[in-house]
ZAMARGU-4260 file (C-alpha; in steps of 0.2 Angstrom, whole numbers, plus 5000, padded with zeros to 4 digits):
<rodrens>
0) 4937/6157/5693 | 4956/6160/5686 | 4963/6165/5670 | 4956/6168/5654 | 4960/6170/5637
5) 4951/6175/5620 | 4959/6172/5604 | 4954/6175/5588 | 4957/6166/5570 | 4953/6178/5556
10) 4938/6167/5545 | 4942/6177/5528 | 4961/6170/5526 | 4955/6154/5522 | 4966/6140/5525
15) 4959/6124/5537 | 4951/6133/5553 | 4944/6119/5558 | 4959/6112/5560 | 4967/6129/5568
20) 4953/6125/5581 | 4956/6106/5585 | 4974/6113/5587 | 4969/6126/5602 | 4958/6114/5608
25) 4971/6101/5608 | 4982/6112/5616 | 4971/6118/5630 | 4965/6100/5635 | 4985/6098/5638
30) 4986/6112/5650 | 4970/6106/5660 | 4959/6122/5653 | 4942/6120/5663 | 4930/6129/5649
35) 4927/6135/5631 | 4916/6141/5619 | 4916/6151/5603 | 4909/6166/5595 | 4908/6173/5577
40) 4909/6192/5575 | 4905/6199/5558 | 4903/6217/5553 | 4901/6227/5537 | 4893/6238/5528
45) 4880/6236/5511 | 4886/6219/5506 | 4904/6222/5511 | 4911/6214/5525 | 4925/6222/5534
50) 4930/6210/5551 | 4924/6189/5551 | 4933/6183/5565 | 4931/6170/5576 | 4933/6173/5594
55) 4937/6157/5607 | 4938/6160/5624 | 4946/6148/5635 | 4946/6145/5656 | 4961/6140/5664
60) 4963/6138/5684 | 4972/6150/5696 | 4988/6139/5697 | 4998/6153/5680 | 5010/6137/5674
65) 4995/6131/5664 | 4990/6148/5658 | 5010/6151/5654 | 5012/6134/5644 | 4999/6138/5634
70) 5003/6155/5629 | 5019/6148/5623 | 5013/6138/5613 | 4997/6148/5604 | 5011/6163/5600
75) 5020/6147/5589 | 5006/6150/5578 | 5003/6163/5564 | 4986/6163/5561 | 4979/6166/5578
80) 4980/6180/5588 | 4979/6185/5608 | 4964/6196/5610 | 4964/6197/5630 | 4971/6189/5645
85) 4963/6193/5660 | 4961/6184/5680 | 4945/6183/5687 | 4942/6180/5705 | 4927/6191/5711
90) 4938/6205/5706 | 4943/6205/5687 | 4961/6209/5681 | 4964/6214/5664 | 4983/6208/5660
95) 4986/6211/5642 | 4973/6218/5629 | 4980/6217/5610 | 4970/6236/5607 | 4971/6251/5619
100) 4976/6249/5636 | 4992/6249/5642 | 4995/6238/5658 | 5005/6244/5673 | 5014/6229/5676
105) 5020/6238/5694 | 5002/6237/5700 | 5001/6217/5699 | 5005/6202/5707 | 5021/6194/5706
110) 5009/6177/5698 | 5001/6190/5686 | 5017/6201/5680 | 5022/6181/5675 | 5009/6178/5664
115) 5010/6197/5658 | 5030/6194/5654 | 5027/6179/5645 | 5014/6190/5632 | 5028/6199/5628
</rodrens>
């Protein structure tokens, strides 16, 4: 499988999200990404809603200099955030998750601790 990443553009700050998309898009085609698609997640209450985000998830191969390039550029931009990175390859591996978990960077990889240090 190899690496993937969810990022998230917040759909109630306006501004061109079209264009925010065709960007990641643009930037993921660049660094050879093998798959994406989209979600919307909306919650509230009585008429008042609370979270509209939109969440894109993106595949990338095993090889961590396409995952790395990418980060790098993504973080340039303000209005979207890194959800999660994770590498999948029958056994998954969560390597930075923006809520919660902290990750024990001793217990990975030397390719994975790349990706991780480059988060932060």
């Amino acid at each position: 499988m190899g690496y993937r990443i969810e990022l998230s553009i917040n759909l109630r700050h306006g501004g061109n999200i079209m264009y925010e998309k065709e960007r990641i898009i643009d930037y993921a085609e660049k660094n050879n990404y093998e798959m994406c698609f989209e979600n919307i997640e909306i919650s509230g209450r009585r008429k008042v809603v609370y979270k509209n985000i939109s969440v894109i998830t993106l595949l990338f191969p095993e090889d961590e200099k396409f995952i790395i390039n990418f980060i790098k550029k993504i973080k340039c931009i303000k209005t979207i955030t890194i959800e999660t990175v994770s590498y999948d390859n029958c056994i998954f591996h969560l390597l930075y998750s923006k809520k919660g978990k902290k990750i024990d960077l001793h217990k990975l990889s030397s390719q994975d601790k790349a990706v991780a240090l480059c988060l932060k």
